[in-house]
N, C-alpha and C positions, 0 to 999 in steps of 0.2 A: 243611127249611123250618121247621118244627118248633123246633128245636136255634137256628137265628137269629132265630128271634119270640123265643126263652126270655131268647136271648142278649140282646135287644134291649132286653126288659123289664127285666132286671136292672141294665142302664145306666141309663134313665129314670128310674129310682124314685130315684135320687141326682141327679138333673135340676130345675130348674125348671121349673114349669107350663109357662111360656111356652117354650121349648127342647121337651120332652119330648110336646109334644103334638101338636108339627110335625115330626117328623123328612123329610118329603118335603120340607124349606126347605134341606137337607144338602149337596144337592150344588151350590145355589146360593152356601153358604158355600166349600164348598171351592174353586168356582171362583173366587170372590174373593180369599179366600186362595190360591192359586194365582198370581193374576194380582199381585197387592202382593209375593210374593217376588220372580215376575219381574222385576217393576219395581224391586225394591231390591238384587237380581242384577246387574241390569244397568247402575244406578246406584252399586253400588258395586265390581263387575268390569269393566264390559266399555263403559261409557261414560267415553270421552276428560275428561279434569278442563276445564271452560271456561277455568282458567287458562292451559291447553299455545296455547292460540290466540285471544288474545286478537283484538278488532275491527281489524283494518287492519295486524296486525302481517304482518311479512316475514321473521320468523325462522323459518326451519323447525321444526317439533314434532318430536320423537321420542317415538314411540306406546308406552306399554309395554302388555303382555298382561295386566297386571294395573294396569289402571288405579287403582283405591283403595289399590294400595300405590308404583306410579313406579317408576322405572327401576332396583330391584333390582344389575341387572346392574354400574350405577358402583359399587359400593360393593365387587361380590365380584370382579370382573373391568375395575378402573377401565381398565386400559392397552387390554385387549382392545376395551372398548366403547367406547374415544373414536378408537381407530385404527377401529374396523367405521363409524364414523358422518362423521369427518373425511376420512381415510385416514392414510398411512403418510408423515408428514414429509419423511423420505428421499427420497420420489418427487418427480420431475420438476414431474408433475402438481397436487402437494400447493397447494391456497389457502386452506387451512384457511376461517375462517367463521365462523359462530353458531349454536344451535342449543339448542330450550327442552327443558328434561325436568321431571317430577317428581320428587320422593323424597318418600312421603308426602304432610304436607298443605303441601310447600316448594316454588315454583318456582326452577327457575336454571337460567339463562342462561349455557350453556358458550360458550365462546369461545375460538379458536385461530388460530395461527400471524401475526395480522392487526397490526402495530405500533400502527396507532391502537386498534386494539381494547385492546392492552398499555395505550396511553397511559388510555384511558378507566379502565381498569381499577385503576392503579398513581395515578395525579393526580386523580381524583373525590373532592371532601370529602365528598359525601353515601353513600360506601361505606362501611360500617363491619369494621373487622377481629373484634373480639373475638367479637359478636354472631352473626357466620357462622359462626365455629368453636363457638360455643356449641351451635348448633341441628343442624350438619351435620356438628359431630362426636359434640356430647354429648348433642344433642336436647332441648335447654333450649330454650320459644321464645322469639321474639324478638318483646321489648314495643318495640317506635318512634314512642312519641311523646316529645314534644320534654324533659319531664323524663328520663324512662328514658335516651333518649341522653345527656342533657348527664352525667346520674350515670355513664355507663359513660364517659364518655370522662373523666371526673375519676378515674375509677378506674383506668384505663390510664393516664394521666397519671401518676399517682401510681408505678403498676409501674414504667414507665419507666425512671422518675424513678432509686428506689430501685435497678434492676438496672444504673442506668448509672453509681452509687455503687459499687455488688458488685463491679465489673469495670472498673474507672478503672486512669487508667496506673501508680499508685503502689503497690495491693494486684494487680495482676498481674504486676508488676515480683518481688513478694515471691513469688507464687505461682507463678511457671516453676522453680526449684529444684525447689520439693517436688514438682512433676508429674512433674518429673527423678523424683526417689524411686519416687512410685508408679508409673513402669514399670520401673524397676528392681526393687521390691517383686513385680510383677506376673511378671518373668522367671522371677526365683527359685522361685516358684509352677510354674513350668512343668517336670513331672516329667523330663525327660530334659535340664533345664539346667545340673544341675551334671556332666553328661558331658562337656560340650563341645561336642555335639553328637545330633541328635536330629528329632524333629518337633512339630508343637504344632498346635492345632485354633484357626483364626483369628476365628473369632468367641467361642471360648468365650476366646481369650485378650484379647481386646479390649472385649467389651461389657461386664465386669465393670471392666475399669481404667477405661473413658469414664465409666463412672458415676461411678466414685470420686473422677474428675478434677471433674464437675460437680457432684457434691455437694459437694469442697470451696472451691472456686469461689461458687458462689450457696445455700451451706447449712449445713451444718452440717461444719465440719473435721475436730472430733473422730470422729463416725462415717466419716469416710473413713479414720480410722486404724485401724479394724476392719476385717479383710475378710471376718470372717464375718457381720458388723452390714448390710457393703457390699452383699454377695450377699442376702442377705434383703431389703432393700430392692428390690433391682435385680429381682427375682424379680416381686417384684408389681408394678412400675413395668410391665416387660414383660408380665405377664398381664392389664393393663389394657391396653396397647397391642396387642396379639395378638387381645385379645376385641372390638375395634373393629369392627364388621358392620352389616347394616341393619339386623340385629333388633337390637344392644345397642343402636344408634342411637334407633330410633324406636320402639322396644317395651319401654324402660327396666323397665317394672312386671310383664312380661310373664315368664310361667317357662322364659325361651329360656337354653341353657346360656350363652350370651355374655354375654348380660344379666347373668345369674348370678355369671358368672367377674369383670366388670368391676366390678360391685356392692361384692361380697366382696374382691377384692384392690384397690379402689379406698382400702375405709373401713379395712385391714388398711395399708395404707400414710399416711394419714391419722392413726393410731392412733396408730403407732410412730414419728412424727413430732411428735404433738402430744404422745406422753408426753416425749421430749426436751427439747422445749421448758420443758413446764412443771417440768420439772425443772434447768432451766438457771435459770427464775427464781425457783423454790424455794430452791434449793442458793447463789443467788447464786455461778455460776460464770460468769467473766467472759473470753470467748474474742473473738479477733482473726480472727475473720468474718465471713461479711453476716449469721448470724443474730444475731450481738452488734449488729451496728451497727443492727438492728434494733430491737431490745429496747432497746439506748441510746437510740434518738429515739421511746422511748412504744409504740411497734405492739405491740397485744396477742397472746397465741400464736397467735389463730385467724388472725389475718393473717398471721403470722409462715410458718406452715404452709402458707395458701393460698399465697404469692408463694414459695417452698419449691418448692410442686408444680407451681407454673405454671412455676417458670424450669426444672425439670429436664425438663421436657417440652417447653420451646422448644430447650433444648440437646442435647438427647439426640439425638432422633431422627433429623437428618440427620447431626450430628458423629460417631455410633458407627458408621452406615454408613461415611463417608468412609475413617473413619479404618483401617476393615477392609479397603476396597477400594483402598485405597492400598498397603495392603502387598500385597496379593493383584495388581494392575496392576502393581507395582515387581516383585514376585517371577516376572513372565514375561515382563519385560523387563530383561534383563541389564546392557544396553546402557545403559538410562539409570539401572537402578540402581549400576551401577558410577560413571559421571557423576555422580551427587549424591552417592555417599561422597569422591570423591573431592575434589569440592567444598567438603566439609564439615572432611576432613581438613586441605585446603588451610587451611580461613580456621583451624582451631583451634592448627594448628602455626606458624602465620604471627603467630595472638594470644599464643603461649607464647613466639615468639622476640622477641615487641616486650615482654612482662612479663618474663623475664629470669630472676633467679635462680627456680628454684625450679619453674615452671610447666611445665617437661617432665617431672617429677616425680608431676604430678596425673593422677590418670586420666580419659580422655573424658569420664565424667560429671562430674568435679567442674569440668571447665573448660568442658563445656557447662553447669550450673550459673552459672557467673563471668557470664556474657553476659549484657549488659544487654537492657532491653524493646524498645529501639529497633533491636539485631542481630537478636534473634528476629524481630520484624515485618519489617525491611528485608534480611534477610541470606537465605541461599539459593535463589536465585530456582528453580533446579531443581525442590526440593521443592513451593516456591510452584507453580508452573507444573502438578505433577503432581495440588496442592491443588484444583488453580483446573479442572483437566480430570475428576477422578473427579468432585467436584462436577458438571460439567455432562453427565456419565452418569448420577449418583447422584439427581440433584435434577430428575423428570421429571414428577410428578405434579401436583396441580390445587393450585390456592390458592383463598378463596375468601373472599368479601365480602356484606356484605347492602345494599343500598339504600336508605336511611332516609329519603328523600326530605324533605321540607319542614321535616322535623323536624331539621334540619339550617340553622340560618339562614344566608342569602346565599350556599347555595350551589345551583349549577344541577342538573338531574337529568341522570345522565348517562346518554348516548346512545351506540348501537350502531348504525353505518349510518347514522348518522342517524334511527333511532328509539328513541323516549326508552323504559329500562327505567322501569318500574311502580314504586311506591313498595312496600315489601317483597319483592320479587322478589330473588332471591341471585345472583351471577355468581361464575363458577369459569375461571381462565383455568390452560390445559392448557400447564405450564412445559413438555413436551415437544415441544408444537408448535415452539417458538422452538430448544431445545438439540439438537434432533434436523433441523434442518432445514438439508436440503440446500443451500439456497442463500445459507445463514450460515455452512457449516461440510461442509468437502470430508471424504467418508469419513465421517457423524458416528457412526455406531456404533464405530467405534476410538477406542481409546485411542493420543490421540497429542498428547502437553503441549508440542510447539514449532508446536501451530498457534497459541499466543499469539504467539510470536516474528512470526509470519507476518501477524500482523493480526485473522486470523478472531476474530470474534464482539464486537469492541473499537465495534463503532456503537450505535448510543439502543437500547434493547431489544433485545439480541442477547444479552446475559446475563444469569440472572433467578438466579445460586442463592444471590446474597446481594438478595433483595425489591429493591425499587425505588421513587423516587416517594415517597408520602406516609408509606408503610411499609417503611425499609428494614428490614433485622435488625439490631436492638438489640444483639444477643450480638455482632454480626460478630469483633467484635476480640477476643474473649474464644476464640470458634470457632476462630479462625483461630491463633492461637497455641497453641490443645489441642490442634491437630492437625499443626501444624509439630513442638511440644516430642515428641511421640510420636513423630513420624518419625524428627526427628533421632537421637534417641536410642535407639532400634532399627538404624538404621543406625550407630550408632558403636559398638552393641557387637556387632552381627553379623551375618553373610551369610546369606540365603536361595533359596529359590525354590519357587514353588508346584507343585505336583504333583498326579497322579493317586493316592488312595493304595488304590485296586483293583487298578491294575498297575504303582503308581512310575512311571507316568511323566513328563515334565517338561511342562507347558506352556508353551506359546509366547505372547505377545499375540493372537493367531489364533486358538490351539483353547480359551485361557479360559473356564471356561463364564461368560457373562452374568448381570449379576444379575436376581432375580425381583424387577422392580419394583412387581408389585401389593401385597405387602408391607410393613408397617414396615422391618423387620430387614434385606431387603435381600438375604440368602441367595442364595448361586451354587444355578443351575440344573443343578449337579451335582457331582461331591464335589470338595473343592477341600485342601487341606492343605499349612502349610508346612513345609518341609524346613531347618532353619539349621544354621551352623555360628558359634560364639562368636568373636570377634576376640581 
């Protein structure tokens, strides 16, 4: 007793009269303080946000356990948690619906499997594209009133604008040859290619040529003629896309490794982009690309960089899966890989017997080179068909829109159900609902490219992996021939098949493993490896 009087006193004396002269007032503090943590516990953990359930709405809420942070789990586990809350497309039962969640301080409004809900979502002019990806991807937020919108939509006007210059039919007419090159450049790369034969690791051989292909395409050409410049780039392009999470998301400032990793490898890509530039207009060297054609009509580097980083990021992402999962779906399908070489052989010896002297002389490459813009687009329907089906495996994830409501003149709010989403409110419509669903598409977990023949998926919203409505993909035609030229041209110079390489053995379309679609990258769900042999 003693020993806490002494204690007692030696606190006080550093006290205030008024504090020090009442300590029996103590426990009355502490139970207020007590009761205000509770209350800011409970206000910032464990009470529902009053956005999840707004007055009269009929949207189901989805609760999460941590109310002041939102549904976590879309971010780390999207596929898992929109099949735990919808269900499983595939099934009978599947009506997919709607349904509100948080992320943070975001509302949105998931939506699935429902056509009109498609239609709301794809034909609404008061949705906005960029603004959603800004906040829900990059966690920038979203300013909606009526100037901010008009400026972002002049601004995206303007990208459009300029990418649908980059990728017009007369500089991709030029640019199918050299895409020829860079996978030929890219083979040779590949250690056991001058054997004859050998194996090769499918994503490390593909995600560095897609880049290469789309930076020379919408960037800068000369660095696509490096591939050590290539890789370096390609490196932080992917450790910004890899560190995408809810913490890099919504805790940008915050010392989360993600945050950290996108930070750094964001402004390190950034960097080595804007010294190019400024050295392009230093140096006065004058190159027959989009970044020329850029710098020719006035855009200074900082622009020049930003639409740079925007188009390689609209192009990459689904184009480098594709084009991995095309050879990895060809490579355990014999049957129709054999069908589209043979198809391909068909139209090129059929083109060398109609040009005449000289052109059985050429090698596959140089006469898939010859082939105009309008063969590539129109020619192989095979390949096409195989484009058009890993697409609708590959392309399952959410899209996502914000709601700018009024700010938006003469257009109406759109509505879900028949009730009107909120003016800032975001909607995410769940592309897997529609490509995975049983009752558009017999089997849809297989890969199987003649159910185009057959009809499936050919009505209003049944296919979503080139956008729709107000926003289709700008790239499409750009897409679609970087991934035609690459097929073709692996298949003209060699046979494969994917395999086990734990015990060699061959896969079927059957035992394939699946891709990991909560991912960017897209990575088989176990080891996958191809086997070729050279032509």
């Amino acid at each position: 007793m003693e020993t806490l009087t002494r204690t007692f006193s030696n606190i006080s004396d550093g006290m205030p009269v008024s504090v020090s002269s009442d300590v029996s007032s103590w426990p009355m503090l502490t139970a207020l303080l007590t009761v205000v943590a509770t209350l800011a516990f409970y206000q910032l953990v464990l009470a529902p946000p009053s956005s999840l359930r707004p007055k009269g709405s009929r949207i189901t809420p989805i609760f999460s356990s941590f109310p002041f942070l939102g549904s976590m789990d879309f971010y780390s586990d999207r596929v898992g948690f929109l099949r735990k809350h919808f269900g499983d497309p595939e099934s009978s039962s599947f009506h997919g619906g709607s349904r509100r969640i948080t992320a943070r301080d975001a509302t949105v409004v998931l939506l699935a499997g429902d056509k009109d809900d498609a239609k709301t979502f794809f034909y609404s002019r008061t949705l906005k594209f960029s603004q959603a990806y800004q906040k829900l991807f990059s966690g920038v937020p979203s300013e909606i009133t009526t100037a901010a919108i008009m400026n972002q939509d002049k601004a995206d006007q303007m990208f459009r604008e300029h990418l649908k210059q980059a990728i017009r039919g007369e500089r991709l007419a030029k640019l199918a040859p050299l895409m020829c090159e860079d996978t030929v450049r890219a083979l040779d790369a590949v250690p056991d290619w001058k054997k004859g034969k050998g194996s090769m690791d499918p994503k490390a051989f593909t995600f560095p040529l897609l880049f290469c292909m789309s930076m020379r395409t919408v960037g800068f050409s000369n660095l696509s003629d490096d591939p050590k410049i290539t890789e370096e780039l390609a490196g932080y392009y992917w450790a910004m896309e890899n560190a995408t999470s809810f913490w890099s998301t919504f805790f940008t400032k915050y010392p989360f490794r993600t945050s950290r990793i996108k930070e750094e490898s964001g402004k390190k890509l950034f960097a080595a982009l804007g010294k190019a530039a400024s050295r392009r207009v230093q140096e006065g060297v004058v190159e027959d690309d989009t970044v020329g054609m850029l710098l020719d009509q006035g855009m200074d580097t900082d622009y020049v960089v930003r639409f740079v980083v925007g188009s390689l990021f609209a192009a990459i992402i689904n184009s480098t899966s594709v084009a991995m999962w095309i050879m990895l779906y060809l490579g355990a399908h014999p049957e129709l890989r054999q069908r589209a070489s043979k198809e391909l052989f068909d139209y090129l010896d059929a083109m060398a017997a109609r040009q005449g002297s000289g052109w059985e002389q050429k090698s596959r490459v140089e006469q898939l080179q010859a082939l105009s813009l309008d063969e590539w687009e129109n020619g192989f329907p095979t390949i096409e068909a195989a484009l058009k089906e890993t697409m609708r495996l590959i392309v399952e994830g959410t899209l996502f829109r914000l709601n700018a409501g009024d700010a938006t003149k003469g257009a109406r709010a759109p509505k879900v159900h028949g009730e009107e989403i909120h003016k800032g409110e975001f909607l995410a419509y769940w592309v897997g609902s529609t490509h995975f669903n049983s009752e558009i598409y017999s089997d849809p977990q297989r890969f199987d490219p003649d159910r185009w023949a057959r009809g499936e998926g050919s009505g209003d919203m049944e296919f979503l992996g080139w956008g729709a409505g107000m926003h289709p993909c700008t790239g499409m035609r750009f897409a679609k021939l970087e991934i035609k030229n690459f097929a073709t041209t692996i298949l003209a110079l060699m046979d494969w098949e994917s395999y086990n390489p734990r015990n060699g053995e061959v896969y079927t379309i059957d035992t394939l493993p699946a891709p990991q679609l909560n991912y960017s990258q897209r990575a088989p769900l176990g080891p996958v490896s191809l086997r070729f042999t050279r032509r």
